[in-house]
C-alpha positions in Angstrom: -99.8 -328.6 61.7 -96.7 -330.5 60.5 -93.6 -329.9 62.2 -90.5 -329.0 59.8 -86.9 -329.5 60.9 -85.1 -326.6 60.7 -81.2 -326.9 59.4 -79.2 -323.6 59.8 -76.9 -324.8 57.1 -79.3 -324.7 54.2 -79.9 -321.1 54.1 -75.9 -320.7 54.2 -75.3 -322.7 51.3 -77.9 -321.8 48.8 -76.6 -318.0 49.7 -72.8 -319.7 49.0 -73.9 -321.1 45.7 -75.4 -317.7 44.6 -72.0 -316.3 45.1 -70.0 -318.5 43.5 -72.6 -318.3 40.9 -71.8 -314.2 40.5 -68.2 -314.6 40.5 -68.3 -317.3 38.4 -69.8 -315.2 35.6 -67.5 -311.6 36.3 -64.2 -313.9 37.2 -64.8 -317.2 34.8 -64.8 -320.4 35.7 -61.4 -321.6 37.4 -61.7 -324.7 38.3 -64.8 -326.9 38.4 -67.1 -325.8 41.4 -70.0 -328.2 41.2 -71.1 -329.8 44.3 -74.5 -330.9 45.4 -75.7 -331.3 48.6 -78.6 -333.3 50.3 -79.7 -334.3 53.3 -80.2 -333.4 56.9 -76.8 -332.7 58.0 -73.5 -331.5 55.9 -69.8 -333.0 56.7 -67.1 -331.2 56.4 -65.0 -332.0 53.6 -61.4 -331.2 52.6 -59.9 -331.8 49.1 -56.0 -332.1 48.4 -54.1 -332.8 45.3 -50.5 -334.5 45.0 -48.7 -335.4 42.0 -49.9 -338.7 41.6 -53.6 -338.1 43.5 -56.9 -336.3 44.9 -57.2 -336.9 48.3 -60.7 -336.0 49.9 -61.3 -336.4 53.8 -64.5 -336.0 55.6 -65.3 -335.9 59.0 -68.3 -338.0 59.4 -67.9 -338.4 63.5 -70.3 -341.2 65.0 -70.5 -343.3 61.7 -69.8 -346.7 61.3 -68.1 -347.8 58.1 -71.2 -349.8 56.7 -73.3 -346.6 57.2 -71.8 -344.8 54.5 -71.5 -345.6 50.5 -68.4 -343.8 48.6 -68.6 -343.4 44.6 -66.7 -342.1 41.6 -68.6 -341.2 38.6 -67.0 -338.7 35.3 -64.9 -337.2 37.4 -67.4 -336.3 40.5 -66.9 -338.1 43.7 -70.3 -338.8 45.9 -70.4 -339.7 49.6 -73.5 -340.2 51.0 -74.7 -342.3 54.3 -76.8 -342.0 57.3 -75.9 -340.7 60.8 -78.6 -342.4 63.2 -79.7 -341.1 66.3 -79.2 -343.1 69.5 -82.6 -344.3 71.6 -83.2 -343.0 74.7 -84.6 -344.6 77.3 -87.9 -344.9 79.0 -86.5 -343.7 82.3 -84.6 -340.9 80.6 -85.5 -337.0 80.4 -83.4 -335.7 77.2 -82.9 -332.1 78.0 -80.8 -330.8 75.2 -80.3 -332.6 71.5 -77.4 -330.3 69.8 -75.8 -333.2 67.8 -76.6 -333.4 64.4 -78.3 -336.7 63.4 -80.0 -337.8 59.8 -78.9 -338.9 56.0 -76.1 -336.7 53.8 -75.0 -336.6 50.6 -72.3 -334.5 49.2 -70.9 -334.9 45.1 -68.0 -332.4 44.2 -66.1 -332.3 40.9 -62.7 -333.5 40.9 -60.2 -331.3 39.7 -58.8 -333.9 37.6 -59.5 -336.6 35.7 -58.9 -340.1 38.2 -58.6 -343.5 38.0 -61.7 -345.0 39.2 -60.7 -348.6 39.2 -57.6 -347.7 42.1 -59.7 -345.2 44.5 -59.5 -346.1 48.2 -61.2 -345.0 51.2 -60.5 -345.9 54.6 -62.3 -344.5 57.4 -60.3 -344.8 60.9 -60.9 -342.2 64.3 -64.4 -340.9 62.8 -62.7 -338.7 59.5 -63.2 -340.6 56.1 -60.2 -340.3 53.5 -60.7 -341.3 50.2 -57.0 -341.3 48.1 -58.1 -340.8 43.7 -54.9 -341.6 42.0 -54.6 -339.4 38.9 -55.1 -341.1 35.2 -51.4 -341.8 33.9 -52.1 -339.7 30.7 -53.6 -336.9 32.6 -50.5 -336.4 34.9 -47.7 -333.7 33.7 -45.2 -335.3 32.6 -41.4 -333.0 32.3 -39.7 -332.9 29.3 -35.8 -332.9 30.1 -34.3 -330.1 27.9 -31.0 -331.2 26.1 -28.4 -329.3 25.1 -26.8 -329.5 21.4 
């Protein structure tokens, strides 16, 4: 009998996806919603916009930097990367595992059009930030109004 690792999250978001499938249809479509998930384990994940750039930080706690790969592809930014559990020892009785170990991968849409050629991530303290700046043609640009 095979053994199958049970992930509380999975359930949750296949029942979020149906929802935002539903109101997608009575409401419309806002703003692009798209996001795939994969994996064992699923960071959190906040995304900002400024008037120059998208900012999206994850908290990807117990990584090192060269564990996890950062990409930006028609508009839809992928992390992905590989949490690995520690070894325990011979000589040690492991009574409790709650931390969350294993490979993720997360894509969202961007709600913009970036320049992929400028993006940035830096990941400091365990939270990963990745700065997007916006495309110069996509950004709104104020026309003074003059008076005559």
């Amino acid at each position: 009998m095979a053994i199958i690792r049970w992930t509380p999250f999975r359930s949750m978001l296949s029942l979020r996806d149906e929802m935002d499938r539903l109101l997608n249809e009575f409401y419309g479509k806002v703003m692009p919603t798209t996001e795939v998930y994969e994996g064992d384990w699923y960071p959190a994940m906040d995304i900002t916009e400024t008037d120059n750039e998208v900012i999206a930080t994850l908290e990807l706690p117990g990584l090192r930097h060269d564990d996890i790969k950062v990409s930006v592809k028609n508009d839809i930014l992928t992390v992905s990367g590989e949490k690995k559990q520690e070894k325990v020892h011979e000589n040690e009785n492991v009574h409790r595992v709650e931390r969350t170990y294993g490979y993720f991968k997360r894509s969202v849409a961007l709600p913009v059009e970036v320049d992929t050629n400028k993006v940035k991530a830096v990941y400091r303290d365990g939270i990963l930030k990745v700065t997007m700046p916006k495309l110069e043609e996509k950004k709104t640009k104020e026309i003074p109004v003059q008076v005559s």
